[in-house]
MITI-825422 format. One record per residue (C-alpha): x, z, y; residue number from 1. Coordinates in Angstrom, 2 decimals. Layout:
% MITI-825422
u / w / v / resi
X / Z / Y / NUM
...
END
This chain:
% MITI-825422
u / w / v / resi
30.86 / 18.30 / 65.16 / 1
27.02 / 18.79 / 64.75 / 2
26.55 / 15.59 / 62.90 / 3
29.89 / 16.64 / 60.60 / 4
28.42 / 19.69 / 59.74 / 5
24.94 / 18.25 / 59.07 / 6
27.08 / 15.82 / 57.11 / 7
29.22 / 17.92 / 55.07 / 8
26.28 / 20.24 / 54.01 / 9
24.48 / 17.68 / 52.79 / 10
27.17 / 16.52 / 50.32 / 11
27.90 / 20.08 / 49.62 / 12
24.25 / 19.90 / 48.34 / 13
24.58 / 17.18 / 46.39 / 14
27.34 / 18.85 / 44.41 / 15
25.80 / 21.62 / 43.69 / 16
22.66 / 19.86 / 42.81 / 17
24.51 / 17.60 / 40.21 / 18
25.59 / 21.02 / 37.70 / 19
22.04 / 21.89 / 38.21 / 20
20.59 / 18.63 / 36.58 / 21
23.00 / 18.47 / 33.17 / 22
23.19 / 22.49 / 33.03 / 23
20.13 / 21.92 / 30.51 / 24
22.85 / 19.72 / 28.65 / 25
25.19 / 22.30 / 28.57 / 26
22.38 / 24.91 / 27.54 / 27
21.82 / 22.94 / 24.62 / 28
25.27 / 21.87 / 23.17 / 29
26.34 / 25.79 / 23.53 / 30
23.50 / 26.34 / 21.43 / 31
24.03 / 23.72 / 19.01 / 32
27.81 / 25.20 / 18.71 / 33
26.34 / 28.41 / 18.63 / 34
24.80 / 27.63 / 15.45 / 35
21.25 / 27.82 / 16.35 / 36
18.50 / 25.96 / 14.69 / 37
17.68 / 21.97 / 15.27 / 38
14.00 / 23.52 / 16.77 / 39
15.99 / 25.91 / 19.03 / 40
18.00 / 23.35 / 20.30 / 41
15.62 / 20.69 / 20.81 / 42
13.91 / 23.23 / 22.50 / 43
16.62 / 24.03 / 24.49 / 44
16.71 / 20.27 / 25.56 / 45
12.95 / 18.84 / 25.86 / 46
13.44 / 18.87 / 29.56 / 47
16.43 / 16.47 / 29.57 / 48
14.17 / 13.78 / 28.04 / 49
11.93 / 13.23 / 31.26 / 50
14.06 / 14.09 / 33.66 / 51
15.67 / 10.77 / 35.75 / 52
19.17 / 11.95 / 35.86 / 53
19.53 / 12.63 / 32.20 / 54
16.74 / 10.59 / 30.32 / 55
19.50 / 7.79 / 30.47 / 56
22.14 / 9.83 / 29.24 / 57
23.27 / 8.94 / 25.53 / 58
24.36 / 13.02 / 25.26 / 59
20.73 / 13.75 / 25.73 / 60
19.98 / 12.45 / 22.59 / 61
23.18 / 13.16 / 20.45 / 62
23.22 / 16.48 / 20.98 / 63
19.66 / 16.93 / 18.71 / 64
20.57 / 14.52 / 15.81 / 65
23.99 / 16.27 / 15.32 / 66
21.60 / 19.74 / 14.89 / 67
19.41 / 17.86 / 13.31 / 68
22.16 / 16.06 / 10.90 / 69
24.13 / 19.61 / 10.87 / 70
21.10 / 21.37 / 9.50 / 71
21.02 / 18.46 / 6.93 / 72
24.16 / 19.35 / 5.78 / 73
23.77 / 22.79 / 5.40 / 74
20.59 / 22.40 / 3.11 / 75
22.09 / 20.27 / 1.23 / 76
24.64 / 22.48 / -0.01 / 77
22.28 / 25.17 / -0.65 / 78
20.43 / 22.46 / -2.68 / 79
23.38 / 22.31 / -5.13 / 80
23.64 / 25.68 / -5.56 / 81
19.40 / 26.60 / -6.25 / 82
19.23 / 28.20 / -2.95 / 83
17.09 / 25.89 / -0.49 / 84
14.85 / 28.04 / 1.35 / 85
10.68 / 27.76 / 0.87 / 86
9.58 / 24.02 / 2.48 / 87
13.99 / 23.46 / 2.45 / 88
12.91 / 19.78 / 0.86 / 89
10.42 / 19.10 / 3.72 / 90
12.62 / 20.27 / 6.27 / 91
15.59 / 17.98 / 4.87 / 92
13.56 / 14.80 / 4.86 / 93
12.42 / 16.08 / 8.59 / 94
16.19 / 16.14 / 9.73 / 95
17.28 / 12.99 / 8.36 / 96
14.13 / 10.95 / 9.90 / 97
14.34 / 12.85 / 13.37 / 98
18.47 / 12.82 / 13.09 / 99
18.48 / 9.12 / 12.99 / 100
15.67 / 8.18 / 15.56 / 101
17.83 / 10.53 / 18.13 / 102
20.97 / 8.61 / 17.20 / 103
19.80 / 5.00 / 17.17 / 104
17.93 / 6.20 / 20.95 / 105
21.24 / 7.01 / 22.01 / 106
23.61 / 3.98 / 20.50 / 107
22.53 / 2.02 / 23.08 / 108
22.98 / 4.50 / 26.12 / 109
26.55 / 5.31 / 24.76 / 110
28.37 / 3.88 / 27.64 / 111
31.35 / 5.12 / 29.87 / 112
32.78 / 3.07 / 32.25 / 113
36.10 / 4.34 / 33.12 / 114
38.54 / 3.51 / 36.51 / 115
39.39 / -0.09 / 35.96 / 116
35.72 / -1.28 / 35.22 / 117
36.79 / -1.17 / 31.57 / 118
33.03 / -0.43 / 29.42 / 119
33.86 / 2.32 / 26.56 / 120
31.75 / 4.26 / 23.93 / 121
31.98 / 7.81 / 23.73 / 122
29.81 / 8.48 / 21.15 / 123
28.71 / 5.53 / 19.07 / 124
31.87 / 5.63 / 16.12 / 125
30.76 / 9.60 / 15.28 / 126
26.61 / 8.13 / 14.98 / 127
27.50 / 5.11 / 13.54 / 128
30.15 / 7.30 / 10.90 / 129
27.44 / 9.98 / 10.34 / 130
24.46 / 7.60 / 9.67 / 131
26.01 / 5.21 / 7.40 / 132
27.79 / 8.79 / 5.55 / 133
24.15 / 9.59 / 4.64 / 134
23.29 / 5.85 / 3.95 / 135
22.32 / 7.46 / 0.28 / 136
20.69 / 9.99 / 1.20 / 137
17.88 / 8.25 / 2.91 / 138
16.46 / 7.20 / -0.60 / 139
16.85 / 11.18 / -1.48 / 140
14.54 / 11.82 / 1.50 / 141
11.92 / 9.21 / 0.28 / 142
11.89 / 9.87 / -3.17 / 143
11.46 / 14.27 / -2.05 / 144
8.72 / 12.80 / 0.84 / 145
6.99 / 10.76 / -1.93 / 146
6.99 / 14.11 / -4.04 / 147
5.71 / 15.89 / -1.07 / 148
3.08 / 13.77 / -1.12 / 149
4.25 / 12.56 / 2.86 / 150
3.98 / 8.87 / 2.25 / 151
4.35 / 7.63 / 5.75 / 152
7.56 / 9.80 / 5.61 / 153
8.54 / 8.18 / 2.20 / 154
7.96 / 4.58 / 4.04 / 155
10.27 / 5.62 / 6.54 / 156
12.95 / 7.07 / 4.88 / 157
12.87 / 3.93 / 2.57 / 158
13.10 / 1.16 / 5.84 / 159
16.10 / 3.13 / 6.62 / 160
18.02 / 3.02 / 3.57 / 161
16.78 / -0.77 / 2.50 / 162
17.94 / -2.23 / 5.80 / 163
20.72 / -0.02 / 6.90 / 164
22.85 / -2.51 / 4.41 / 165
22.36 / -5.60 / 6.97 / 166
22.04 / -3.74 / 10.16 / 167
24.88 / -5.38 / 12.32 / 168
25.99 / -1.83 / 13.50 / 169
25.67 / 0.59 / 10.71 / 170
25.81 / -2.09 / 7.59 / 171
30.00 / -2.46 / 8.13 / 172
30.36 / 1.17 / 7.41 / 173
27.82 / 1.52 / 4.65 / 174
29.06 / 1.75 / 0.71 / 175
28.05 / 2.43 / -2.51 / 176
25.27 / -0.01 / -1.68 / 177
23.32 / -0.98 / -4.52 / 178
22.38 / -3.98 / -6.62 / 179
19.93 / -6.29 / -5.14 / 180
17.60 / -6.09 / -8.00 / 181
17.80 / -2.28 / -7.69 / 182
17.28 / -2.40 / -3.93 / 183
13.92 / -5.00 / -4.80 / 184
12.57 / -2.24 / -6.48 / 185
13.22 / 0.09 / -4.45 / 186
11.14 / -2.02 / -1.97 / 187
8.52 / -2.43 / -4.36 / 188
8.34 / 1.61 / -4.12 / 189
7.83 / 1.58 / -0.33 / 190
4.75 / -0.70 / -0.62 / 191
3.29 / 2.01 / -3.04 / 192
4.09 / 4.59 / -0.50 / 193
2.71 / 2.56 / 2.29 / 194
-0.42 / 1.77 / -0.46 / 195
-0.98 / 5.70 / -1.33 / 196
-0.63 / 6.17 / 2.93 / 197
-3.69 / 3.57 / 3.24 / 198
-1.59 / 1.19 / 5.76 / 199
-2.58 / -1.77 / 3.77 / 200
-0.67 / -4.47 / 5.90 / 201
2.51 / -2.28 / 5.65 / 202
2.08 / -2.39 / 1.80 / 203
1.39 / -6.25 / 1.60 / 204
4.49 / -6.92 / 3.74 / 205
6.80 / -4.72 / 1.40 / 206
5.39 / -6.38 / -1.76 / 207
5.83 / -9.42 / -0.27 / 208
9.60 / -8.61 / 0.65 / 209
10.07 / -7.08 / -2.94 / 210
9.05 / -10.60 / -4.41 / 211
11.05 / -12.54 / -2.25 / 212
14.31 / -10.39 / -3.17 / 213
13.41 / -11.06 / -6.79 / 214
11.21 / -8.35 / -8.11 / 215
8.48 / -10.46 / -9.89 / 216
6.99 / -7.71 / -12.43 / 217
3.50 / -7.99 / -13.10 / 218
2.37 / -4.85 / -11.42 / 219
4.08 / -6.75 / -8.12 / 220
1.08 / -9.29 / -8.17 / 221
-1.81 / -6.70 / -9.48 / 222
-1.16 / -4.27 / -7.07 / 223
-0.21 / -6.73 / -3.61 / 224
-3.94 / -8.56 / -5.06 / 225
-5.61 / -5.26 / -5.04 / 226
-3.69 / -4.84 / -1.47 / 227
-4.65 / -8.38 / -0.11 / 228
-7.51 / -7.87 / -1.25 / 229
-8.35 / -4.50 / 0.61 / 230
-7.12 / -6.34 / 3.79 / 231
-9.91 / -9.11 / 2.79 / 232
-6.91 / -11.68 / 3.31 / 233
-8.00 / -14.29 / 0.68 / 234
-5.38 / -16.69 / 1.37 / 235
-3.00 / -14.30 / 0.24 / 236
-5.05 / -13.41 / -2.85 / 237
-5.55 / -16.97 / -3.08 / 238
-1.43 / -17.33 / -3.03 / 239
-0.27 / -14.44 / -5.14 / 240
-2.97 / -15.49 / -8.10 / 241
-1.24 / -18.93 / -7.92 / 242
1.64 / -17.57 / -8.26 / 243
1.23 / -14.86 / -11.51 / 244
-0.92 / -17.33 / -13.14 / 245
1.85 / -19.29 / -14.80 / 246
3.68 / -16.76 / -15.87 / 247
1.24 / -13.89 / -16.77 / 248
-1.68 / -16.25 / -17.32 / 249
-2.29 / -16.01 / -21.01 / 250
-1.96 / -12.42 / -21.03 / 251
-4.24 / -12.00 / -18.24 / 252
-7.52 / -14.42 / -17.02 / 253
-7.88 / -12.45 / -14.01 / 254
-5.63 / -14.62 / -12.00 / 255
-7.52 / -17.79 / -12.93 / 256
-10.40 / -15.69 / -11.55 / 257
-9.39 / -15.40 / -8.41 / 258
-8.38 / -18.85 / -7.20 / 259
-11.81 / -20.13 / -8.51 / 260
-13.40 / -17.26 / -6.53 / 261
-11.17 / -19.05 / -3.55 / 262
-12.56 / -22.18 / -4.14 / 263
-15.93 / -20.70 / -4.49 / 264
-15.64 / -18.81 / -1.23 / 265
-14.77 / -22.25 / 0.20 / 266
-17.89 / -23.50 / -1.48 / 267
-15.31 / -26.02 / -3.32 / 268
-17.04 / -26.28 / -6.54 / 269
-15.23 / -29.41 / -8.00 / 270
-11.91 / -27.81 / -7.71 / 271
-13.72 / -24.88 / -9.64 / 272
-14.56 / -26.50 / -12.54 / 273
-11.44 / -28.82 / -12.82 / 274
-9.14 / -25.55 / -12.86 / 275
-11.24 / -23.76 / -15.24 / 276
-11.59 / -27.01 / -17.41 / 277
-8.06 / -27.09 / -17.67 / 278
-7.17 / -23.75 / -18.18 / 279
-9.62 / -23.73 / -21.12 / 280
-7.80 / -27.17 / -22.47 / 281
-5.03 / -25.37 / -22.70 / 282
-6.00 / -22.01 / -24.53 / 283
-9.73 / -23.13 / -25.82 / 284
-9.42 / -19.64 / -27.61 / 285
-8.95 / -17.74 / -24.74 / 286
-12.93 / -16.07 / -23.99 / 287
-12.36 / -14.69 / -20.87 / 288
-11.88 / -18.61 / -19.36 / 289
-15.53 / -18.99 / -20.41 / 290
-17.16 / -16.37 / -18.62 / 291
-15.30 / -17.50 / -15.60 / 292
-16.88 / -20.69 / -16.24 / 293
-20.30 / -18.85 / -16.73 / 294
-20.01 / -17.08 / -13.65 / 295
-19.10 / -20.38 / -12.14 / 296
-22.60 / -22.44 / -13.81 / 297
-24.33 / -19.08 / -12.48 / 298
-22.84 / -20.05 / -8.62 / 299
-24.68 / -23.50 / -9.56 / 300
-28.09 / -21.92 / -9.83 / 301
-27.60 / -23.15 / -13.52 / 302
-28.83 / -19.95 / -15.98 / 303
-28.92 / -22.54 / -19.41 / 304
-25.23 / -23.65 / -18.93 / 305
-24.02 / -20.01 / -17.55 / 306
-26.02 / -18.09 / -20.92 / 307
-23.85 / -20.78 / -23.31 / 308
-20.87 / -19.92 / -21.81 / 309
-21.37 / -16.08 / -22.46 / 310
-22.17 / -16.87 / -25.75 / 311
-19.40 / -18.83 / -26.46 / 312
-17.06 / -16.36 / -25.19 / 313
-18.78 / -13.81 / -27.44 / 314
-18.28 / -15.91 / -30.47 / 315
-14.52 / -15.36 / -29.48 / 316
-14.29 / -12.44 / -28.17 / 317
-17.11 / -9.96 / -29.64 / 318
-15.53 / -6.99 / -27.82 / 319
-15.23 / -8.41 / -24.59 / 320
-17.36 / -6.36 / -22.10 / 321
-17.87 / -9.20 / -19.38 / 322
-18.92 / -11.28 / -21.61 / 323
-21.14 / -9.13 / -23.39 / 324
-22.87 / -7.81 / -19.79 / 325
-23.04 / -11.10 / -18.68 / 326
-25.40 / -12.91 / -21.86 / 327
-27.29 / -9.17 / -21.20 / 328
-27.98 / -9.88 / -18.44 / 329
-28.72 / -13.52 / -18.87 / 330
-31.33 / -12.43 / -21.01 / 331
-32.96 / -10.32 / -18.59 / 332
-32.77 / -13.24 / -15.96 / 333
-34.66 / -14.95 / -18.67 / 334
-36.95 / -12.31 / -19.85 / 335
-37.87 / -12.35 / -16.05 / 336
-38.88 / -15.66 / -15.06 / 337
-41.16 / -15.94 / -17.87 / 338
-43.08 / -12.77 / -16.85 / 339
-43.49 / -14.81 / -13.85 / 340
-44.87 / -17.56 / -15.20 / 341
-46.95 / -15.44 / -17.85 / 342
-50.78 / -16.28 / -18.26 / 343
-53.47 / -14.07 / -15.67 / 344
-55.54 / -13.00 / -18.41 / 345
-55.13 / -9.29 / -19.88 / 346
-55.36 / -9.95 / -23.20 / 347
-53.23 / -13.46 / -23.09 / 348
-50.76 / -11.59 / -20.67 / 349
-50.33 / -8.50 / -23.06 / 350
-49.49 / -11.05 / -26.18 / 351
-47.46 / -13.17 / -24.36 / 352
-45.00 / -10.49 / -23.01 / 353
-45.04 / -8.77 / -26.59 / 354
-44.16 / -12.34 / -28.59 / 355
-41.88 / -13.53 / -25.20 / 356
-40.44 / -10.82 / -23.51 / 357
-40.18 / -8.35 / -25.02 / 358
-37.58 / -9.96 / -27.74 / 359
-35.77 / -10.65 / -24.65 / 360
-35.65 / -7.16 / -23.46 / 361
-34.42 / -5.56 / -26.82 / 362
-31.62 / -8.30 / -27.11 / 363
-30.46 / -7.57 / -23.60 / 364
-30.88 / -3.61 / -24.53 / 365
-28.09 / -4.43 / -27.51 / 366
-25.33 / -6.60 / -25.35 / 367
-25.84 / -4.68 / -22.61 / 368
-25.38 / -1.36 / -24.77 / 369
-22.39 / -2.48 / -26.14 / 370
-21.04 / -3.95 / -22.86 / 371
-21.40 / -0.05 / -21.41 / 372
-19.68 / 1.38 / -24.29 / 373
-16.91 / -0.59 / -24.19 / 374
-16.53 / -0.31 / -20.48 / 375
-18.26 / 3.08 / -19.19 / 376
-17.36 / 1.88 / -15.11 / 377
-20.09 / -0.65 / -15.73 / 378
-22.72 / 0.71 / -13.75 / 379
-24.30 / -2.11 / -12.90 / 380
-24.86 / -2.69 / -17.08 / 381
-26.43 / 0.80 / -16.72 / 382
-28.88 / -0.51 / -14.01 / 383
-30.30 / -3.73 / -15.90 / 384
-30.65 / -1.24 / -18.90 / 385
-32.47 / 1.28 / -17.14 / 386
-34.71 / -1.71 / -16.15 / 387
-34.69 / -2.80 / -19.27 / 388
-36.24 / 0.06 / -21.00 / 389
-38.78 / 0.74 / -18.11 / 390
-39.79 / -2.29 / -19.12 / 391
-40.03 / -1.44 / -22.56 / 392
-42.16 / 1.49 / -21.84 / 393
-39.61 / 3.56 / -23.70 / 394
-39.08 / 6.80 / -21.27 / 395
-36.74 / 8.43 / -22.80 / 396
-33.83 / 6.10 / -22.98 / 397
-34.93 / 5.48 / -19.03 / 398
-34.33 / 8.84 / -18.46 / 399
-30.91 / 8.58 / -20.47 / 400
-29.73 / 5.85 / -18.57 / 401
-30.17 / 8.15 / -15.35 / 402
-28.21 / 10.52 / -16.80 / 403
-25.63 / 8.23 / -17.15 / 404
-25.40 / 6.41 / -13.93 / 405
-25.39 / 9.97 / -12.30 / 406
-22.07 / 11.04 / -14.06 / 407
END
């Protein structure tokens, strides 16, 4: 009878024990019905989420996402009507996000296993019903996180509502889904948000997933270059210039620019020059081409060849800043190698850098003038000027271009 006893208390403990552990459960659903807030409830519930005989319990987690999703609701209304409360947009893109993480943490827990051995849901049709009912709303969130200024949160909201379409257990129930080429731009948003967030690999992937779904705008390649570029992942420069040039080539030389810097950076000179020779055989009247191939004569340690280049895209192109900086400072390359090889004597010295140099110094001043005014970002135009003029003993214009660079 001793050992019965012993027995039967220890069950008895057992059952009481069990109320005990989901009590917190039942705690936070009254709550939830009670109408208090997502915070209250979650509250209410934070213990359930570490503790072994309930971590694993799908309820655990529904019972937050439906406050969550509830509260949703409710704002949403008092959206139509003017009357969200202060931070109501911030707090709606915070229920969605948190709503869903809750429910897709506790699809996969959703499992009852009843007398005959026979698996059933219990949950899983009202999360996968409520998700896919807000399938729209998920771009709502983004574009009010992107407004917010929350671009992570933007990024999120916008995985959600670009792949909820194909997701084997929410895509079924989704509608009103729209057009690819509508969803490829809305992809082509994300990698901005992910951009103006500073995850740079984030960005590259979603501008790389925008231009596989179709979305093949120019700002697509400037802006994944800039990205690539950021992530110093050349190869990808390398593949998106190759890619725009044929099609926005003629409107833009930049592209060309950056596969030659690829082959440069690979120290593959002869593929350099053959795809800058042909790019200038086939728009000889295009000037930017030739200060690519200046640049590219300058790489050669060859200054003559470089300087005729720059010239020749000035003859085209007399407003073209990179060309005009570039024969500046060409000049001024010039200007100083001959001061090094100017004669020891005073007197010599002093004629020969008046007859020599100095003609080489006022020429630069004018290109290099004109380069800044046409481009004001060109600080390093400002630098070879301020050189320029110390060199030409004029101190006031030195003492301009310092006012300049410090702007």
């Amino acid at each position: 009878m001793k050992k019965l006893t012993v027995l039967t208390a220890g069950l008895l403990l057992g059952a009481l024990a069990l109320p005990a552990q989901e009590q917190v459960l039942k705690d936070a659903e009254r709550a939830l019905k009670g109408g208090q807030t997502p915070a209250q409830v979650i509250e209410i519930i934070t213990p359930a989420f570490s503790d072994p005989a309930t971590a694993n319990n799908a309820q655990t987690y529904v019972i937050p996402g439906k406050a969550l999703f509830k509260d949703y609701d409710e704002l949403y209304a008092l959206k139509q009507f003017n009357k969200l409360p202060e931070n109501g947009d911030a707090t709606m893109v915070n229920d969605l996000l948190e709503g869903y993480n809750y429910f897709v943490k506790a699809l996969p827990l959703d499992t009852v296993t009843d007398a005959k051995g026979k698996v059933k849901t219990k949950y899983s049709k009202e999360i996968v019903s409520t998700v896919a009912g807000h399938f729209t709303d998920f771009n709502g969130a983004a574009l009010a996180a992107w407004d917010l200024k929350d671009y992570n949160k933007a990024y999120d909201a916008w995985e959600i509502f670009l792949t909820l379409p194909s997701n084997p257990v929410f895509g079924p129930k989704v509608n009103n889904v729209p057009a690819d080429t509508v969803m490829a731009e809305v992809r082509f948003n994300q990698a901005l948000a992910a951009w103006q967030a500073d995850e740079l690999q984030k960005s590259l992937d979603s501008f790389m997933k925008a231009k596989a779904a179709g979305y093949n705008k120019k700002q697509l390649y400037d802006y994944a270059i800039a990205v690539a570029t950021g992530l110093k992942n050349d190869d990808a420069v390398y593949a998106l210039a190759s890619e725009a040039e044929p099609i926005y080539g003629k409107e833009d030389p930049n592209y060309l620019g950056f596969i030659i810097n690829h082959y440069l950076q690979k120290q593959d000179f002869d593929k350099a020059f053959t795809t800058i020779d042909q790019a200038i055989a086939a728009n000889p009247d295009n000037a930017q081409y030739y200060v690519v191939k200046g640049i590219l004569y300058d790489n050669q340690k060859n200054p003559a060849e470089a300087k005729a280049m720059f010239e020749k895209a000035i003859a085209i192109d007399a407003n073209n800043s990179m060309a005009l900086y570039n024969y500046g400072r060409a000049l001024c390359e010039e200007a100083y190698a001959l001061s090094d090889s100017a004669p020891t004597s005073p007197a010599e010295s002093e004629k020969f850098f008046n007859e020599k140099i100095v003609p080489l110094f006022k020429q630069a001043a004018d290109y290099l003038e004109k380069a800044w005014n046409i481009d004001n970002n060109n600080t390093d135009a400002l630098r070879y000027l301020e050189n320029v003029y110390y060199n030409l003993h004029d101190e006031n214009m030195v003492q301009d271009v310092k006012g300049r660079l410090a702007m």
